[in-house]
C-alpha positions as CSV (number, residue, x, y, z in Angstrom):
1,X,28.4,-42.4,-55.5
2,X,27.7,-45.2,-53.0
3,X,31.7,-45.2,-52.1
4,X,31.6,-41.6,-51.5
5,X,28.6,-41.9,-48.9
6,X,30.5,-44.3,-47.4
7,X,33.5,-42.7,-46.9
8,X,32.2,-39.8,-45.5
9,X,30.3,-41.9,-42.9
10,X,33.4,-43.7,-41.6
11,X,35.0,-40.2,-41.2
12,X,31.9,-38.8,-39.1
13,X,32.4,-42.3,-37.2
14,X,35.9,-41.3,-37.0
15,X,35.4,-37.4,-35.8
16,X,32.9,-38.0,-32.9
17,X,35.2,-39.9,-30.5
18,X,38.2,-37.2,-31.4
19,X,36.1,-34.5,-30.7
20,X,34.8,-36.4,-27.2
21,X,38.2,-36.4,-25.7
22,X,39.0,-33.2,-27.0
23,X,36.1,-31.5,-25.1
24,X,35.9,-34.0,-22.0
25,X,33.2,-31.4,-20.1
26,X,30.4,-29.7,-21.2
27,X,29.5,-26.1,-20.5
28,X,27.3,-26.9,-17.9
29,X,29.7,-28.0,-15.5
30,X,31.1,-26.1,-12.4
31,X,34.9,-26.3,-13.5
32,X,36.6,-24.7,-16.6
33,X,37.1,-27.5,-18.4
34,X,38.0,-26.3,-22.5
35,X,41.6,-24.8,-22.2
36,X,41.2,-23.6,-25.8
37,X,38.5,-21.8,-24.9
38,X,39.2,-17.6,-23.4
39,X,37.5,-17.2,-20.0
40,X,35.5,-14.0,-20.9
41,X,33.3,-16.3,-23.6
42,X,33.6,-19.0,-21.0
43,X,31.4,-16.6,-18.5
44,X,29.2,-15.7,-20.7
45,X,28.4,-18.7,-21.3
46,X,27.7,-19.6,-17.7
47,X,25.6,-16.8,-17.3
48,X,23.0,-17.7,-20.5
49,X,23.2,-21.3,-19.6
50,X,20.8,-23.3,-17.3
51,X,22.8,-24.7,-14.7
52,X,21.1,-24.5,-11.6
53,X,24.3,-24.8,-9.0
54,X,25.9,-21.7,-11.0
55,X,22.5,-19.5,-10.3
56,X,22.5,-20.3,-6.6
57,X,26.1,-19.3,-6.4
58,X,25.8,-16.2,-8.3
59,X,23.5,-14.2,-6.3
60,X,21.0,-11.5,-7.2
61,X,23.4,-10.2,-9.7
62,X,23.5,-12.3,-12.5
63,X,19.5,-12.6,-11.8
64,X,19.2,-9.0,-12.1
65,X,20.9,-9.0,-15.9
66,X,19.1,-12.0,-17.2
67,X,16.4,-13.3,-14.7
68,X,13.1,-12.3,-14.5
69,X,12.2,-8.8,-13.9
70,X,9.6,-9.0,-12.1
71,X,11.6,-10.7,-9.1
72,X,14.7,-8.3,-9.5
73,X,15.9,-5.9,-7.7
74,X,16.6,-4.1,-10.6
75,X,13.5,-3.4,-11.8
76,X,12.1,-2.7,-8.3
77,X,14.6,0.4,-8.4
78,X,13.0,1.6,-11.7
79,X,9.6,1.3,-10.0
80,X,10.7,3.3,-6.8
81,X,9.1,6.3,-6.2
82,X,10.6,9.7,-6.9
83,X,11.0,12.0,-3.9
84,X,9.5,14.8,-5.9
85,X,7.0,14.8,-8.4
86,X,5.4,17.9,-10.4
87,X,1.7,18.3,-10.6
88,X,0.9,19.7,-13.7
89,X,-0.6,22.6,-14.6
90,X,-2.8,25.2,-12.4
91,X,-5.6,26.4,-14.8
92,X,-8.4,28.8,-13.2
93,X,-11.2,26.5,-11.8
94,X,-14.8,28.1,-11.8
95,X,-16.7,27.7,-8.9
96,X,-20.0,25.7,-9.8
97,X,-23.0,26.5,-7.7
98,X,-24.9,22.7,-6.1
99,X,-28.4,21.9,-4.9
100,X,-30.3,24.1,-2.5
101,X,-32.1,21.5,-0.6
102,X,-34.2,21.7,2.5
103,X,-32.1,21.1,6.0
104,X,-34.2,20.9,9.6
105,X,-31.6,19.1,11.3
106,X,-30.5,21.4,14.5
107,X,-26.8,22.7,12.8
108,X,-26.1,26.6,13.1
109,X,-25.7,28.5,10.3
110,X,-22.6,28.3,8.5
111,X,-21.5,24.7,10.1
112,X,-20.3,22.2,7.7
113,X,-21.9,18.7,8.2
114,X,-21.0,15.5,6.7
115,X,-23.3,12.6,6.3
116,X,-21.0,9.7,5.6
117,X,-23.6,7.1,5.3
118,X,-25.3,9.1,2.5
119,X,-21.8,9.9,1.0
120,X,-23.3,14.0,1.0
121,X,-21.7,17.3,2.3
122,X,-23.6,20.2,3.8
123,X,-23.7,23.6,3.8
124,X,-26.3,25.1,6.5
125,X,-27.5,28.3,5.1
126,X,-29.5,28.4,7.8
127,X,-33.8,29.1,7.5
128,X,-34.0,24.9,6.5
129,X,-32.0,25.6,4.0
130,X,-28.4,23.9,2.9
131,X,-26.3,23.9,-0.2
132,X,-25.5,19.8,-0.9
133,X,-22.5,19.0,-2.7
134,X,-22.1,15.0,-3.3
135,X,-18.6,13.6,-2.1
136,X,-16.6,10.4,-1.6
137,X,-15.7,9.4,2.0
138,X,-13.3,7.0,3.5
139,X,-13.2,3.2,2.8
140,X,-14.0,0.8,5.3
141,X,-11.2,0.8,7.9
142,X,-10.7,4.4,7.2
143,X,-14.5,6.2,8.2
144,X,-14.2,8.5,10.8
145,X,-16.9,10.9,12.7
146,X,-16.5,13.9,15.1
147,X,-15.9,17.4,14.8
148,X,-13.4,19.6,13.9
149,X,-12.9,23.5,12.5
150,X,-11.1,24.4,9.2
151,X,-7.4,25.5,10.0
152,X,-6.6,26.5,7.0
153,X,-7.7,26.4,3.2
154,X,-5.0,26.3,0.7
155,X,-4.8,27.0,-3.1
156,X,-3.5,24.4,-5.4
157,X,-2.1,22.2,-2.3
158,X,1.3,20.4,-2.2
159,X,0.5,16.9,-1.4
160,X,2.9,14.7,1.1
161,X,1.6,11.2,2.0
162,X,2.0,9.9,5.3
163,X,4.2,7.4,6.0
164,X,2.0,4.7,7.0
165,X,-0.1,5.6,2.8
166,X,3.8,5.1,1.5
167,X,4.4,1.4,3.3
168,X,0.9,0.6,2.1
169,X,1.8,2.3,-2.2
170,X,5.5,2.3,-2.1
171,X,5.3,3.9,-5.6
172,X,4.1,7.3,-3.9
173,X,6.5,10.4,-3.7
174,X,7.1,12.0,-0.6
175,X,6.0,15.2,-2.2
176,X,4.1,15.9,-5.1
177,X,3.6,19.8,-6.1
178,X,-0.2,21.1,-6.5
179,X,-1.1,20.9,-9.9
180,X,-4.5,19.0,-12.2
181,X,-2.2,15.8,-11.7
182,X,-2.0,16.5,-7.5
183,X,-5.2,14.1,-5.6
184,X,-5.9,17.2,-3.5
185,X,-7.4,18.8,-6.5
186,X,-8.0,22.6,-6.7
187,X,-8.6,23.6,-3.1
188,X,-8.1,21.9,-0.1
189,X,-9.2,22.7,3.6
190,X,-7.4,21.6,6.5
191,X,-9.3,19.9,9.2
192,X,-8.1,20.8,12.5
193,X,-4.6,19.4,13.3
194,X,-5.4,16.1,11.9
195,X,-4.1,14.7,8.7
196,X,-7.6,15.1,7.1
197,X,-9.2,17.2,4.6
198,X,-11.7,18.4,2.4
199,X,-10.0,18.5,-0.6
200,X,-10.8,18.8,-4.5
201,X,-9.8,15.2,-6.6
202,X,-9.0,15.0,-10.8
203,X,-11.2,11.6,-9.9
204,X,-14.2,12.6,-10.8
205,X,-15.6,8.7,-11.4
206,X,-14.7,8.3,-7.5
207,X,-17.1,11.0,-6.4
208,X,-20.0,9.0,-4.2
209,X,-18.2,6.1,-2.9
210,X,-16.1,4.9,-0.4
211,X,-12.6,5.0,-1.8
212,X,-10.4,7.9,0.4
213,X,-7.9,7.0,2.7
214,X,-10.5,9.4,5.8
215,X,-10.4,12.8,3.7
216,X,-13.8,13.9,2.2
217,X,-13.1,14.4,-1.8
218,X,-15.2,16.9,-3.8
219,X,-15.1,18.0,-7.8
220,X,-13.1,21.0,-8.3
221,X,-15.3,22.9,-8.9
222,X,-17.8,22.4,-6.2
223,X,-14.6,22.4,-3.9
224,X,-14.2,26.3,-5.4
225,X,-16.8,27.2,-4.3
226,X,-17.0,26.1,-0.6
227,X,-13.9,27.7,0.1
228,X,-15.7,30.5,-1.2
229,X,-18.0,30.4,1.2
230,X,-16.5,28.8,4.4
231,X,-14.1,30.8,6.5
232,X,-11.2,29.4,8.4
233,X,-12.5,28.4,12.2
234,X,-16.0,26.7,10.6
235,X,-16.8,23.9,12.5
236,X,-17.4,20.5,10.4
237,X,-19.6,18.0,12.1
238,X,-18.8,14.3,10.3
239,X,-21.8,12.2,11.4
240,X,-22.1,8.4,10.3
241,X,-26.0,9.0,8.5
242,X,-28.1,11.9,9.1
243,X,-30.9,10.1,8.1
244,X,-32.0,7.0,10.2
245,X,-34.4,4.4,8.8
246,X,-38.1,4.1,10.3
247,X,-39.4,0.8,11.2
248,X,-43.2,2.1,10.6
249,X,-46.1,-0.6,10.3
250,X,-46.9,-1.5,6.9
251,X,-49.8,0.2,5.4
252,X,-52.8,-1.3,3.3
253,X,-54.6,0.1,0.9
254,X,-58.8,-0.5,1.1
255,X,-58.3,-3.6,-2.1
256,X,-55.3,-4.8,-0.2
257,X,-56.3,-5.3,3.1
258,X,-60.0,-6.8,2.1
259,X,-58.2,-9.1,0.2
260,X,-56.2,-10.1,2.9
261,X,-59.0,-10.3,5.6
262,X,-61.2,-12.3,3.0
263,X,-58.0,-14.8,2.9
């Protein structure tokens, strides 16, 4: 048994310098260097392999089959946006009557104010009286104030996003139809001949902050029902707070302020 084990480990001594000159270059290497080898298995193995001179050479190409995906170009052509995108379905939206709350502020009757600051849109019914519907309002960078009239109120809105929106979320469409899946929402109405708009959202978590892009977003419902009620040509007064904070002096009560003249 010992002779047998011995034999077979001369032969292995044997075999590796044979096999040595027989492949004189690995796979690694830059030139084609087994001639018994074809040179469609010989790619292949270049392109699994991890020489580093072979990736520079090769180019996006190769790293678009096998690298990673997330820095291919490949994948970032999955990712692009389509040019047209469906909305969903249209169901019928119920208009949903808000808050009548009391208004003295110096607005006509009928005029639309927005008070960004308080992240609130109002309807003057005129007599101190306004409907109050709670909205979300444009992120830093993006707040706006003035006025403008409605142009134009439109049902289930198509939804194209400017170019600037598009460089900032290449994924966006360049049109999306109006639909529950469309941002615009249910309703939307046109401010003047700006890109903004009071608009319906299928958001309904972002309703009281500041997350729009400058348009005023609403719940569908409550969106319903102000185009109900507002007639193209309304004006719409956007105003940074309607309500301003008092500096007032501070007042005691009788305990308080013998307690603090006896100290």
């Amino acid at each position: 048994m010992s002779r047998f084990f011995a034999v077979l480990l001369a032969a292995l001594v044997l075999w590796a310098p044979i096999r040595a000159q027989a492949e004189p270059a690995t796979w690694g290497g830059d030139a084609y260097a087994n001639p018994y080898e074809s040179k469609s298995s010989y790619k292949k193995k270049r392109k699994y392999g991890r020489n580093k001179k072979y990736w520079k050479k090769s180019g996006y190409k190769n790293k678009r089959k096998y690298g990673k995906k997330k820095y291919s170009r490949r994948y970032k052509k999955k990712k692009a946006y389509k040019k047209v995108m469906t909305g969903g379905g249209r169901p019928y939206i119920a208009p949903k009557r808000p808050k009548v709350v009391k208004f003295r502020k110096g607005y006509g009757r009928g005029n639309i104010v927005i008070d960004t600051a308080g992240r609130k849109l109002y309807y003057v019914l005129g007599k101190g009286k306004a409907y109050r519907y709670p909205i979300a309002v444009g992120r830093p960078g993006f707040s706006w104030t003035g006025t403008k009239r409605i142009t134009a109120k439109r049902n289930w809105p198509d939804w194209r996003p400017p170019k600037e929106m598009r460089q900032r979320q290449p994924h966006l469409p360049e049109l999306m139809k109006g639909g529950v899946n469309n941002p615009l929402g249910a309703k939307a109405l046109y401010l003047g001949s700006s890109l903004y708009r009071i608009h319906g959202t299928n958001n309904l978590a972002s309703i009281g902050t500041a997350s729009s892009s400058g348009c005023f977003r609403m719940a569908n419902s409550h969106v319903t029902h102000l185009s109900g009620i507002a007639k193209v040509g309304t004006k719409v007064h956007v105003v940074r707070s309607l309500y301003k904070k008092r500096k007032g002096k501070r007042r005691y009560s009788k305990r308080r302020y013998r307690k603090a003249k006896r100290s």
